[in-house]
C-alpha positions as CSV (number, residue, x, y, z in Angstrom):
1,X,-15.8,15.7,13.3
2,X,-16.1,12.7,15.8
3,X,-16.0,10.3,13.1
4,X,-12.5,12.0,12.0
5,X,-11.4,11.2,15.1
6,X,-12.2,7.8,15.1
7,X,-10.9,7.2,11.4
8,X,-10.7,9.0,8.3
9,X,-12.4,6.6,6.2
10,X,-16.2,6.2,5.6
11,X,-18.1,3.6,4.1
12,X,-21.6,5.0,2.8
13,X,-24.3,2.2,2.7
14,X,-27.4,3.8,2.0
15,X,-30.9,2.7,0.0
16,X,-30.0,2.6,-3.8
17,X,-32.8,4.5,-4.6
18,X,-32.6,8.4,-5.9
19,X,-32.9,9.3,-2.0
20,X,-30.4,7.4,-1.2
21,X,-27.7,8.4,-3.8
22,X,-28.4,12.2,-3.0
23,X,-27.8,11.5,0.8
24,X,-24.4,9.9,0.0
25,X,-23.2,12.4,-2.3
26,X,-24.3,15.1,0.6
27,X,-22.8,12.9,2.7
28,X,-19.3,12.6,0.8
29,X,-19.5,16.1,0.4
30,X,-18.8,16.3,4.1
31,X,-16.4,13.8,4.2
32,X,-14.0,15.4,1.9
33,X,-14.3,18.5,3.4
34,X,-13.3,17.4,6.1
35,X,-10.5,15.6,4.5
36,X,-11.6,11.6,4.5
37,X,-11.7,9.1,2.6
38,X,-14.9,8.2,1.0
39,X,-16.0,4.9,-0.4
40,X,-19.9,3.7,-1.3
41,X,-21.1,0.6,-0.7
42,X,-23.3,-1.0,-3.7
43,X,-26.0,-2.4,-2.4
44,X,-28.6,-4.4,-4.6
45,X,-31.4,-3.0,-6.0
46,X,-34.6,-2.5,-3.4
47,X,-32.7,-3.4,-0.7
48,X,-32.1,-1.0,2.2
49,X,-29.0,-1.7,4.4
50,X,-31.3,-3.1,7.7
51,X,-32.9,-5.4,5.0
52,X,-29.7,-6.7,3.8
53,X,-27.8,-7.0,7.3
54,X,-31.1,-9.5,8.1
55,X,-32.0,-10.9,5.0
56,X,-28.1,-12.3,4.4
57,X,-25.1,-11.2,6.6
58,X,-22.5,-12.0,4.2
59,X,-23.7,-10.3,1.2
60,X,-23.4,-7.5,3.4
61,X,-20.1,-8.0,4.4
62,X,-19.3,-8.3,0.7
63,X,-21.1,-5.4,-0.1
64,X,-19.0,-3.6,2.4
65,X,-15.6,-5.2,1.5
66,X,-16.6,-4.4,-2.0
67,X,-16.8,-0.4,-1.2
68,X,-15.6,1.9,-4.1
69,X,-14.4,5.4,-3.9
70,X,-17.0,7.6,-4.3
71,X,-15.7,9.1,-8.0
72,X,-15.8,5.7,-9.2
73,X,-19.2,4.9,-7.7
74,X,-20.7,8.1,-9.4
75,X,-18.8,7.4,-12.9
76,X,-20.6,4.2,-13.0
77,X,-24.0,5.5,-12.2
78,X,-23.5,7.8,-14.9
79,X,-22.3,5.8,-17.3
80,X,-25.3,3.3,-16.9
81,X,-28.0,6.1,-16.6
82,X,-26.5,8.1,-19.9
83,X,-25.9,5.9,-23.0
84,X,-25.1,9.7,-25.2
85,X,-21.4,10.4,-24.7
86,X,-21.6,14.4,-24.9
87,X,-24.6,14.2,-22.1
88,X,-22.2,11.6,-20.1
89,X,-19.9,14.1,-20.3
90,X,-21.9,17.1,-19.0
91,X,-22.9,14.7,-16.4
92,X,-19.4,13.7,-14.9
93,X,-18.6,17.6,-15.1
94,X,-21.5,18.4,-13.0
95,X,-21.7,15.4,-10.7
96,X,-18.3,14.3,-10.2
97,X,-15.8,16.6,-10.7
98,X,-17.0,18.6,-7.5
99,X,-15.7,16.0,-5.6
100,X,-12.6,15.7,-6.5
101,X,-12.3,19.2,-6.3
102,X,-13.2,18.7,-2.7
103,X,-10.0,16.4,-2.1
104,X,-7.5,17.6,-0.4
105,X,-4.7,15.4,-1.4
106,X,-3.0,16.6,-5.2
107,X,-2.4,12.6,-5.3
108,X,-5.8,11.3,-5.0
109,X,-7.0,14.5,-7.4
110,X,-4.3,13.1,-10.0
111,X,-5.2,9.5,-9.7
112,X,-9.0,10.3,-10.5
113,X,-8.7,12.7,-12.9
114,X,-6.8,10.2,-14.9
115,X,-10.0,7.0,-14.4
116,X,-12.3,10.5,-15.0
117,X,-10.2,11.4,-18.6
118,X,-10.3,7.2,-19.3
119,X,-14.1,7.1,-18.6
120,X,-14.4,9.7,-21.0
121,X,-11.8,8.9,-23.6
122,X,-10.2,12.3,-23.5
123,X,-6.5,13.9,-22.4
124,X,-6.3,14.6,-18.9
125,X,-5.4,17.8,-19.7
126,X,-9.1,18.6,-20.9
127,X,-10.3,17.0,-17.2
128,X,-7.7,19.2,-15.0
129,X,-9.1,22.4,-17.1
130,X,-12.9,21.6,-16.0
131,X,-11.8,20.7,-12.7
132,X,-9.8,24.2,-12.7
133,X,-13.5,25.7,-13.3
134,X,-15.5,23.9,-10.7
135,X,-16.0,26.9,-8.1
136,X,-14.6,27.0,-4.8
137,X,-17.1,25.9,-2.4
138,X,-19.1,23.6,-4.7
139,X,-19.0,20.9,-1.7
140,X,-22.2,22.9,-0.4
141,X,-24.0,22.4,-3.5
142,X,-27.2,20.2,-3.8
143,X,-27.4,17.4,-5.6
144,X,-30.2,16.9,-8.7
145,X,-32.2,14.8,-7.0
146,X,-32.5,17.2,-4.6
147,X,-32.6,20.1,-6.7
148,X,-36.1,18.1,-8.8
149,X,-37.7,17.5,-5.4
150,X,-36.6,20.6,-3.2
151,X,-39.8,22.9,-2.5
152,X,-39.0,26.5,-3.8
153,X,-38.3,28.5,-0.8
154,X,-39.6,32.6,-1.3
155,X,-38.5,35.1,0.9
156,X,-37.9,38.4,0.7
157,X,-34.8,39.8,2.5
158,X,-33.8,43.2,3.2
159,X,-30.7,44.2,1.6
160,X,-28.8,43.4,5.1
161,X,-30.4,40.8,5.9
162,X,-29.0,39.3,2.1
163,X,-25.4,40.7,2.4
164,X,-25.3,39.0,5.9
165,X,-26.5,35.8,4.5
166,X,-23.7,36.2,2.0
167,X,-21.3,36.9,4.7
């Protein structure tokens, strides 16, 4: 919220490891909740931001001038990590469109469903019927990274205690 007031962009610079990508797509998740604008910063491989900002203070002012949206940062990742279109495809259904269901503007929706249907070679049709399916409140969800290295949590609720969890 005090970021919003300052600007509704973000830049996310964070370690390019698997760490790092969950905690910018948590992050973004935020951000478009709360109705900013979210671009990622690409930095190189092994390098942390702190490393970069010392090691060469241009190549992180590149990096930063460089930003991409977030969808387009995480169509890219997917598209280098999953060579099978059909898995490619499961993967931008589960790990993009969330956040562009999370945009509040119709435009920005539109303009990435259309780079989502190109990425994919299909009608955009096909892309605004998955988005249509991505449930309300997916902004909350964890990312996988998260989800391989989250300890299982077991507790046993009462029924109330449950139904006001819910709530």
């Amino acid at each position: 919220d005090l970021l919003l007031r300052l600007s509704k962009n973000v830049v996310l610079a964070l370690d390019a490891d698997s760490a790092g990508i969950a905690s910018a797509e948590r992050s973004a998740r935020l951000a478009l909740g709360k109705g900013m604008e979210v671009k990622v910063a690409a930095l190189p491989e092994g390098m942390d931001p702190a490393d970069l900002i010392k090691d060469d203070p241009q190549k992180w002012k590149a990096a930063i001038r460089e930003a991409v949206p977030i969808v387009d940062f995480l169509l890219a990742l997917h598209q280098r990590r999953e060579r099978d279109p059909r898995k490619f495809q499961a993967r931008v259904r589960e790990g993009v469109l969330p956040f562009i269901a999370l945009m509040k503007s119709s435009i920005d929706q539109a303009h990435f469903v259309k780079r989502v249907a190109e990425a994919l070679s299909v009608p955009m049709e096909a892309v605004w019927a998955d988005l249509a399916r991505v449930p309300q409140g997916e902004g909350g969800q964890r990312s996988s990274y998260e989800e391989e290295t989250a300890p299982v949590e077991k507790t046993t609720l009462s029924r109330r205690e449950s139904l006001l969890r819910t709530l």
